[in-house]
N, C-alpha and C positions, 0 to 999 in steps of 0.2 A: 591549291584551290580548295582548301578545307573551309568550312564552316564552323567555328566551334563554338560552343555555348558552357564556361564552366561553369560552375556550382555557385560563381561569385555573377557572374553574368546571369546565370536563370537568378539567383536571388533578387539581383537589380530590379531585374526583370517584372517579378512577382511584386516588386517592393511599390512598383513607380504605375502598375495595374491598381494597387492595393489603393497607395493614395490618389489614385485617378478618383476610385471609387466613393473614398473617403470624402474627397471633397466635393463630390458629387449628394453625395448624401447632406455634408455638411447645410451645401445651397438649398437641398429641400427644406432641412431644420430652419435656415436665415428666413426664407419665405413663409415657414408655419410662425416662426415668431414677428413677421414682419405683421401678419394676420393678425394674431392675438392684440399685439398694440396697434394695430387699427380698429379694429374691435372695441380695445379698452378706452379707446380716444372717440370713438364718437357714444360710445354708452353712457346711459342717461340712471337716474334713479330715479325709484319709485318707489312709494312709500304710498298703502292701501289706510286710513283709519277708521277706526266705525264708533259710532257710539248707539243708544238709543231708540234714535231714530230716523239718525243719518249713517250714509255712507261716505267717505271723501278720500278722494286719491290726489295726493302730490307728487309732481312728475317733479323732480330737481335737477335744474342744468348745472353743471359744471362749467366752469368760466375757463376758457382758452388758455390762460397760465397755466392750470392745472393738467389738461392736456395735452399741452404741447409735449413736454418731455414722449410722450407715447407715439406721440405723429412724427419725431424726428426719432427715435429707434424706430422704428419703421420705414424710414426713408435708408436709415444707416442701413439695416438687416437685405434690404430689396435692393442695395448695391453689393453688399457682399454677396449676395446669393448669387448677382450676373457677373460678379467675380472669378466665384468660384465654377459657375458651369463653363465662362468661357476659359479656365484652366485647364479642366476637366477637358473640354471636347479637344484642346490643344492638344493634350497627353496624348488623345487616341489619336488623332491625325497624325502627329509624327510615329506615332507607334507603327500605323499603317502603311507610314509611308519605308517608314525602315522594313517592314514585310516585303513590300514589293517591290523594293532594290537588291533584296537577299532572292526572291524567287527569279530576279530578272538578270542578275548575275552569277546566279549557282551556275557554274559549267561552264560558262566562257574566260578563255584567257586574257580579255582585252573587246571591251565596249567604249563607245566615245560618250562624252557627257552629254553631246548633243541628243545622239541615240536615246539615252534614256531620260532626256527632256522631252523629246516626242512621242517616247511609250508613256510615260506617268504627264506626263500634262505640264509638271511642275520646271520652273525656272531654273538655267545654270545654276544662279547665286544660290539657289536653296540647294539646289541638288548635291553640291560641294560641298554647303556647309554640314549637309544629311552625312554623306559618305565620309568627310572623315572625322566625325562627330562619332560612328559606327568602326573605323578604323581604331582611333583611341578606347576605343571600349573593348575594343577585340572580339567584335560581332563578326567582321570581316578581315580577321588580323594578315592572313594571306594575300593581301590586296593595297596596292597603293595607288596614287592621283597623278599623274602625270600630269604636271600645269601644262605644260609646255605641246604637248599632244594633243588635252584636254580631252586624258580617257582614263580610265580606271583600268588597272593593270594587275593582272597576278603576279606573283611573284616569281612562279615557277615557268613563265612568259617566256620563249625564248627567241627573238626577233631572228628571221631568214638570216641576215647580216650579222649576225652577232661575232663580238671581240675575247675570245677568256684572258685572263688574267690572272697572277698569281701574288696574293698579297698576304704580307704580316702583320699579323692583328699588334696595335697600339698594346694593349692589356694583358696579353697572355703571349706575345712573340709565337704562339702557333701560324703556321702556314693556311692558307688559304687558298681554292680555285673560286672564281667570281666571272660572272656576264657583268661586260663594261653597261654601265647605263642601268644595271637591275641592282637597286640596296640589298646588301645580304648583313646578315648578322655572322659573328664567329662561329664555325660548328663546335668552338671547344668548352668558350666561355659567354657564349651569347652577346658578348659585347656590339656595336654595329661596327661595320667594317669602313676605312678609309679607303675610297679608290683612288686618291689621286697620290 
């Protein structure tokens, strides 16, 4: 029932905060430029002359061809900007959400997915895909999904009923003790074990 976070995981980690942020910024820049060519598209020029005894100012429009290109990066820039925040705000929600399945499972041996659809709010289908989205990563590598139960299970779990067994690993012919129903790896060369 360990927790671990290695040096490749905290880097992930920092990498995927990083370009949260990144593209958070990005969408600011999209929208300052989406600004400036709107700006550039509806500006006008002026031109003051004087002579003599007069004064005259020429206001000169620029004709819609000319503008356009400015109005459409602009439309372009103010879609990637709501691009890039709704990526952004995704990064953190899952990010969050992987917090509060790490706080909500630290210490027990065995939670139902239901249960922790009722504590976070969020749906089976997500909750499964979260947990072992976190399983492959080796957020929670002590832990696996029982479809069949439909719980999340330590490893080190060991059911009232339980069966041992004695197996030879496929890959290194070392001997093996195992709980029928719980995956173990080899203690010799980490390989996974065959129980049947």
């Amino acid at each position: 029932m360990k927790f671990k976070l290695t040096n490749n995981q905290t880097l992930n980690f920092f990498i995927k905060a990083y370009i949260a942020y990144l593209l958070g910024a990005l969408g600011i820049l999209s929208l300052g430029g989406a600004w400036a060519s709107l700006v550039k598209f509806t500006q006008k020029t002026t031109q003051t002359t004087t002579g003599i005894f007069f004064k005259k100012t020429i206001t000169e429009h620029h004709s819609f061809s000319e503008r356009l290109p400015y109005l459409i990066g602009a439309i372009v820039l103010v879609a990637l900007a709501v691009y890039l925040f709704k990526a952004t705000a995704k990064m953190f929600i899952v990010q969050n959400r992987y917090k509060k399945y790490e706080a909500i499972i630290k210490g027990t041996e065995r939670i139902s997915i239901q249960e922790l659809s009722d504590i976070t709010g969020n749906s089976r289908k997500v909750i499964i895909t979260d947990l072992q989205r976190m399983i492959d990563s080796e957020m929670i590598s002590d832990y696996y999904i029982d479809h069949k139960l439909g719980a999340i299970i330590s490893k080190k779990f060991i059911p009232e009923s339980s069966t041992k067994k004695v197996v030879r690993c496929e890959n290194c012919g070392a001997t093996n003790e195992i709980i029928v129903g719980i995956p173990k790896n080899c203690d010799f060369c980490g390989m996974p074990l065959n129980v049947n």
